[in-house]
Backbone bond lengths (Angstrom), bond angles and torsions (degrees), N, CA, C in turn:
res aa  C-N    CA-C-N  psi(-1)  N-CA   C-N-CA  omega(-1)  CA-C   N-CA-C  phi
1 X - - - 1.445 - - 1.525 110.68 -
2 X 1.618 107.34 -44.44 1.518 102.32 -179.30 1.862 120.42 -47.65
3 X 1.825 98.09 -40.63 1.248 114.03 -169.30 1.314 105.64 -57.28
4 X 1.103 123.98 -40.27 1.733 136.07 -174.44 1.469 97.22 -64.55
5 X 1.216 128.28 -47.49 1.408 109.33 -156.23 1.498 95.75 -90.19
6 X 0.979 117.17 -15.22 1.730 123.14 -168.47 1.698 84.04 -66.67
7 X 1.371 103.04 -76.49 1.767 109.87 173.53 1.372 114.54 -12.87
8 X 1.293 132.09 -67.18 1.093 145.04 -110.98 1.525 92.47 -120.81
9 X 1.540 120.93 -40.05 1.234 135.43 144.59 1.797 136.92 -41.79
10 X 1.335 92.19 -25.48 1.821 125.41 -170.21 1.674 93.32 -99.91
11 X 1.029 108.13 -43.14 2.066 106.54 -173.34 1.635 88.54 -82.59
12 X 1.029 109.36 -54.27 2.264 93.04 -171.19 1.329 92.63 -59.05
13 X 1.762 142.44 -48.44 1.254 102.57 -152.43 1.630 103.14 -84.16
14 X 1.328 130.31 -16.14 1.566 120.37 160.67 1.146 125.37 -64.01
15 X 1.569 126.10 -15.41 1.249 124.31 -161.62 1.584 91.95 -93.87
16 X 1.789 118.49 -41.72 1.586 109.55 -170.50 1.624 101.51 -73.40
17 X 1.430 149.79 26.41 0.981 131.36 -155.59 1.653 99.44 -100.86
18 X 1.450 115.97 -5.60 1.416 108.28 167.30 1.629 122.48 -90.38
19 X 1.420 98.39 8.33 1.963 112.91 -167.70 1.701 94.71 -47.22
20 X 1.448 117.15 -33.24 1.136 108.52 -163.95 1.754 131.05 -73.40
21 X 1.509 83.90 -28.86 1.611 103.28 164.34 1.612 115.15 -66.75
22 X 1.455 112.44 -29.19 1.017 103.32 -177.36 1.560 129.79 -74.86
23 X 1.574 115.42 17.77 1.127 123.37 -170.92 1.945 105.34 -145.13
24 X 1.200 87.55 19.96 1.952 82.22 162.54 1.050 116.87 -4.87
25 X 1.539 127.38 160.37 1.145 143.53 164.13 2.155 112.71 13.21
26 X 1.464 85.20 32.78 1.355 98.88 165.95 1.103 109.59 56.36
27 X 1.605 123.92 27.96 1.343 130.08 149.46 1.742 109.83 -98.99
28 X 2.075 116.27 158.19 1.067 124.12 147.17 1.419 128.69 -71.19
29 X 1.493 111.62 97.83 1.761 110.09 165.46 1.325 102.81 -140.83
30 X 1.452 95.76 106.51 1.888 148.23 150.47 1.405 91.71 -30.13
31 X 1.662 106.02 132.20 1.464 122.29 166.82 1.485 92.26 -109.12
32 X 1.528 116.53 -58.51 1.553 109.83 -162.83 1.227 82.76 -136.55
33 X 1.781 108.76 176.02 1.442 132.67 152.98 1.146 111.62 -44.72
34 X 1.506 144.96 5.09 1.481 123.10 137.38 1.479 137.87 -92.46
35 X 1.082 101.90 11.84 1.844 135.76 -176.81 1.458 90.84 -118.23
36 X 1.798 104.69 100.77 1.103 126.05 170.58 1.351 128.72 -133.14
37 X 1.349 131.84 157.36 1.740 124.93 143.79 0.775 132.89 -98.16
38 X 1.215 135.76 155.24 1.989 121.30 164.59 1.188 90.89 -113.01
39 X 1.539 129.69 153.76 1.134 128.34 149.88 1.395 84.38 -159.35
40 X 2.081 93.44 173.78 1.302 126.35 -176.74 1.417 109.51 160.79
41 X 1.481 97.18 172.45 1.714 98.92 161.41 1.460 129.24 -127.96
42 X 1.573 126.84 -158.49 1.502 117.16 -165.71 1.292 103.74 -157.65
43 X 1.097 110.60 138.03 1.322 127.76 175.74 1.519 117.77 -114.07
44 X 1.331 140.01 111.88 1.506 128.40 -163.48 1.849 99.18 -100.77
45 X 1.593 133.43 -36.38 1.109 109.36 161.02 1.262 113.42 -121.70
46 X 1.428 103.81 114.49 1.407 128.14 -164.50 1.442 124.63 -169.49
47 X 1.514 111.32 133.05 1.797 115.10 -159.01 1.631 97.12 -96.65
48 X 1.285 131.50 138.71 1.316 121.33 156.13 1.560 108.08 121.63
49 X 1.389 107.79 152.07 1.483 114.06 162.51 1.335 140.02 -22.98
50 X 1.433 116.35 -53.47 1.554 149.13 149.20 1.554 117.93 -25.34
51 X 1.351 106.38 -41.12 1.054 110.96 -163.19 1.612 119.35 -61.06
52 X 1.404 110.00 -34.57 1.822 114.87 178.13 1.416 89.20 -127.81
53 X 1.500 116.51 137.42 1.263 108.71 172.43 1.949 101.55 -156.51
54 X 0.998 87.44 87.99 1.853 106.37 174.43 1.902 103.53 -81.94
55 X 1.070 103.65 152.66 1.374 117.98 157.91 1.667 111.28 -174.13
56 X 1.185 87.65 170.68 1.804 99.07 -176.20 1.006 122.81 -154.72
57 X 1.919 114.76 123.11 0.985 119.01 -169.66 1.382 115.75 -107.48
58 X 1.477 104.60 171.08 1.227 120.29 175.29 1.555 130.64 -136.84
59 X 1.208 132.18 170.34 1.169 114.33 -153.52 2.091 92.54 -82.87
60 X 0.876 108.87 24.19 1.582 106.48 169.08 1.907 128.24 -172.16
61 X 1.874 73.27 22.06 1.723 84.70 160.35 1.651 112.62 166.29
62 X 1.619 98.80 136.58 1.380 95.80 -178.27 1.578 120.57 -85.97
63 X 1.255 122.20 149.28 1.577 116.34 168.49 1.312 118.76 -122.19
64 X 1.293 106.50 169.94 1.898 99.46 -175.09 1.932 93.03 -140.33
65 X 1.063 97.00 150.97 1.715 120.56 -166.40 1.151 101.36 -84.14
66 X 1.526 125.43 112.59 1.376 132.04 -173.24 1.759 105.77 -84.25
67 X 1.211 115.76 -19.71 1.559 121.46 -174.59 1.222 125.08 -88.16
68 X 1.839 121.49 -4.17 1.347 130.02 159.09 1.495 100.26 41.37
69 X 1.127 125.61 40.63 1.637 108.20 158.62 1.785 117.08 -107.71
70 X 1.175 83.26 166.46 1.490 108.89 -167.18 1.718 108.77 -43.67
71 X 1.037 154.52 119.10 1.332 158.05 -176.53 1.633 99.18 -68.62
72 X 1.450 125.02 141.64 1.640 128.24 -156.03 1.765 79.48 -130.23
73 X 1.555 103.63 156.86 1.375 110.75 159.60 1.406 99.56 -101.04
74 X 1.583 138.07 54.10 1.614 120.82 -167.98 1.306 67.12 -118.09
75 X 1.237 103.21 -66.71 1.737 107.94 -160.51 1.513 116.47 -137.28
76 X 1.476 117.25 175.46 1.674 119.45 -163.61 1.422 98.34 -64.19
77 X 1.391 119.78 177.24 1.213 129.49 154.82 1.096 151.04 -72.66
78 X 1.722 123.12 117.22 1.836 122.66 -141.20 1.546 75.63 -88.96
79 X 1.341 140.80 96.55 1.550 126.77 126.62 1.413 158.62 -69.37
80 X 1.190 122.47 140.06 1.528 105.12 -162.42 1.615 101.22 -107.90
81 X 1.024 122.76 91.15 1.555 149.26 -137.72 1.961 95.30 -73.38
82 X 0.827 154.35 107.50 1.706 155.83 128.66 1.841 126.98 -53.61
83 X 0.608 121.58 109.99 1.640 136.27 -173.95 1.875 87.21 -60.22
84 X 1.170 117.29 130.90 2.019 136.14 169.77 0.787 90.38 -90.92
85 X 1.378 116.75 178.13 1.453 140.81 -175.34 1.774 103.28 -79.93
86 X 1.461 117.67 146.76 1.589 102.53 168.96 1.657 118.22 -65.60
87 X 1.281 133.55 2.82 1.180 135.30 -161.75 1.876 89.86 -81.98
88 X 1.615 109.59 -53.92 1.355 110.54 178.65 1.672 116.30 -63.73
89 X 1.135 108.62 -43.92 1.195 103.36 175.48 2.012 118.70 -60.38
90 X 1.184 107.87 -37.92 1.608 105.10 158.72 1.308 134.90 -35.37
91 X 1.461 111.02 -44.42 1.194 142.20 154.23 1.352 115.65 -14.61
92 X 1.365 106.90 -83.14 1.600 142.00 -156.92 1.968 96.64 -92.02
93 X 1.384 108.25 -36.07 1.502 84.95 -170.01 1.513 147.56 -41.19
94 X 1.270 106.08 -20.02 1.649 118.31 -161.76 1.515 91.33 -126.25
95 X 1.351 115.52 31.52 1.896 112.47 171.71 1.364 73.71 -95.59
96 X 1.561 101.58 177.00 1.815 140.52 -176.94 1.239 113.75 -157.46
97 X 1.405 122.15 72.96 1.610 121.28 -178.04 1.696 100.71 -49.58
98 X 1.300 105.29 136.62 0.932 107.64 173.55 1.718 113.31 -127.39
99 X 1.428 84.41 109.11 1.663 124.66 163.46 1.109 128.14 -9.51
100 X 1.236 161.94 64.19 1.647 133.61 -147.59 1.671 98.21 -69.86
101 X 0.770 128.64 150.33 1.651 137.26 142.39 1.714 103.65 -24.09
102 X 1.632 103.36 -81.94 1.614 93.88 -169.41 1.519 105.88 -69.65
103 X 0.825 137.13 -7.46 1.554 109.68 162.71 1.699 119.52 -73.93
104 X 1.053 109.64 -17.04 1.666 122.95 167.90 1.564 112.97 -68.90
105 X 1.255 98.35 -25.32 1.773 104.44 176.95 1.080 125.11 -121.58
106 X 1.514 114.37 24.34 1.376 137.66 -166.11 1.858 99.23 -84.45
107 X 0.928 124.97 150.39 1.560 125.57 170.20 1.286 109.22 -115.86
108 X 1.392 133.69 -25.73 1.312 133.52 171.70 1.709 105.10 -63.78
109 X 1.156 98.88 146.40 1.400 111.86 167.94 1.638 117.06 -88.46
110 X 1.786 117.61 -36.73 1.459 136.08 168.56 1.132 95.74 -85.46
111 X 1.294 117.90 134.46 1.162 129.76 126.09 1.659 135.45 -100.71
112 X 1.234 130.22 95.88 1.277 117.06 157.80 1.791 66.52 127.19
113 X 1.850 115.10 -157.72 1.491 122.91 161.35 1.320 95.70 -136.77
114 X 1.570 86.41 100.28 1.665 121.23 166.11 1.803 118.98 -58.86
115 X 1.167 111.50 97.05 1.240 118.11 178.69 1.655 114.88 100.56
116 X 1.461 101.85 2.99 1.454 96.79 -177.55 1.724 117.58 -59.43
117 X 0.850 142.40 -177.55 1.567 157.09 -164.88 1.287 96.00 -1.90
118 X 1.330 116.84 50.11 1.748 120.42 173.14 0.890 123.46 57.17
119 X 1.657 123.71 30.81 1.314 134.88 177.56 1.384 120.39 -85.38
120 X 1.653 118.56 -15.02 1.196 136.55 159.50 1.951 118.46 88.21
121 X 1.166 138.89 151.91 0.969 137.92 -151.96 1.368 118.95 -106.43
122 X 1.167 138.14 -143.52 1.201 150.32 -174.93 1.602 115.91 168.30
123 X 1.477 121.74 116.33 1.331 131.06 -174.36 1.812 98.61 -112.25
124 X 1.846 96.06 158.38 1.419 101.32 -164.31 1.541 88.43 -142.21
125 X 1.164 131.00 150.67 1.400 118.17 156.45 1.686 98.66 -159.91
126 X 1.438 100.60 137.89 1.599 110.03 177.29 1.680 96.48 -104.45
127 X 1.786 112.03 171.28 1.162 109.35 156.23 1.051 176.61 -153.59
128 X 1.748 74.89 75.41 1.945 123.98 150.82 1.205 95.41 -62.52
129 X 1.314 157.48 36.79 1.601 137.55 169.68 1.485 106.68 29.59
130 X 1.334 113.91 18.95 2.031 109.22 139.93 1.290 108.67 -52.90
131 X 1.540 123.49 133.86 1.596 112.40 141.02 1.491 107.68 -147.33
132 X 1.364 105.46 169.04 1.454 110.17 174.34 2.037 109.83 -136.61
133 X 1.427 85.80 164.44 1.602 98.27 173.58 1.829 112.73 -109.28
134 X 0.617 144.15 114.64 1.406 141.06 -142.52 1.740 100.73 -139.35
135 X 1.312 121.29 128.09 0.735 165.32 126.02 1.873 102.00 11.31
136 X 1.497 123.41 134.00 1.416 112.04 171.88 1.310 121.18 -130.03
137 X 1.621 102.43 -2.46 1.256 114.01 164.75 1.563 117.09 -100.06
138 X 1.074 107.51 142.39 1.804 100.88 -154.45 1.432 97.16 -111.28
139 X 1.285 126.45 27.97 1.214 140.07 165.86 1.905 104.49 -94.31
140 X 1.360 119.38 -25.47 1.129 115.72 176.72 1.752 117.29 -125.56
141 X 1.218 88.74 15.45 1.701 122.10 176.83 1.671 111.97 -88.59
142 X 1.240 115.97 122.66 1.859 87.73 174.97 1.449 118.80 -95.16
143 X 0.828 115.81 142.22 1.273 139.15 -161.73 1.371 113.02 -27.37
144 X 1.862 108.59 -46.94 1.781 111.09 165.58 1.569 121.00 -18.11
145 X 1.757 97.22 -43.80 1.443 104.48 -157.22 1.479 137.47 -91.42
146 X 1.797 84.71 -14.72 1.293 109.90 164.20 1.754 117.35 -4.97
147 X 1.438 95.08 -78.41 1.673 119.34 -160.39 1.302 93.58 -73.38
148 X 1.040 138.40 -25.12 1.841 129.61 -171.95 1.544 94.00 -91.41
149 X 1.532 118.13 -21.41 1.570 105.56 179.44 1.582 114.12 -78.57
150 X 1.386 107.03 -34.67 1.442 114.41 -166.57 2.097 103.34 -87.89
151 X 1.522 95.52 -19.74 1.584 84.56 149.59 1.184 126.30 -73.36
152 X 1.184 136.90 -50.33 1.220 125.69 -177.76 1.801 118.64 -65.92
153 X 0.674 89.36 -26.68 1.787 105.68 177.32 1.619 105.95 -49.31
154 X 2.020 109.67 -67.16 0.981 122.70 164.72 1.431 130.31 -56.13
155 X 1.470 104.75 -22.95 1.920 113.60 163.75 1.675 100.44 -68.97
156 X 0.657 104.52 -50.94 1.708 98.56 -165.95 2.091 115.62 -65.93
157 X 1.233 96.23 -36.74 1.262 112.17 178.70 1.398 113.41 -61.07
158 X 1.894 110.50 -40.15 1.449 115.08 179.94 1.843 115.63 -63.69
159 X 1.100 80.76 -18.30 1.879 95.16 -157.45 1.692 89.40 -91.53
160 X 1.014 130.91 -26.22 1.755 123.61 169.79 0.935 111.32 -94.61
161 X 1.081 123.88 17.65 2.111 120.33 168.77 1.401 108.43 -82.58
């Protein structure tokens, strides 16, 4: 059994070794359904649907996270992925989050304290199984991130209209 997972462990880490191409000039552009994002944000005291809202796109369809749980700095996010309507996904198709560099070379997983005094969070995930928890007040945000925060902000907003 060990041998299998060792295997199986040995093909993902050769297989993600092009993740890096997949983000040129520190933009997202999707070749296939394995060239993805996750994003969203989090709310820790908070009533309602709204409150966690992950999804992940692809270069030919968006999904949204039926399991609304809390985003962990241990590890990425276990989602149980649902296909939206194509109307939302229209939306979002021709965005390009754009990446900063130092967040690509970032080693922290937190940035800033995501969700502290109910100010609420921000999740990132590339897929290289990088991810981060990010910060939503941009007072404890650095400045790099600004524009990758207020994209996602504006991704999420399009998709609840």
């Amino acid at each position: 059994m060990k041998k299998y997972i060792t295997l199986i462990l040995t093909i993902l880490c050769l297989t993600t070794c092009k993740d890096q191409a997949v983000f040129p000039n520190s933009e997202l552009q999707t070749e296939s359904d394995t060239d993805y994002i996750i994003f969203g944000h989090f709310y820790g005291f908070c009533l309602g649907e709204r409150c966690i809202e992950i999804f992940k796109l692809t270069n030919t369809s968006l999904l949204e996270d039926t399991n609304d749980f809390y985003p962990s700095s241990q590890e990425a996010y276990d989602g149980a992925y649902v296909s939206v309507e194509q109307s939302k996904f229209n939306k979002l198709k021709d965005i390009k989050f754009e990446i900063p560099d130092e967040l690509l070379n970032e080693t922290e997983k937190v940035i800033g304290t995501p969700d502290a005094a109910d100010g609420g969070g921000i999740y990132i995930e590339l897929p290289d199984g990088r991810y981060w928890l990010l910060d939503m007040n941009e007072y404890y945000l650095p400045e790099y991130l600004h524009p990758l925060r207020e994209q996602i902000r504006a991704a999420i907003a399009k998709i609840s209209e």
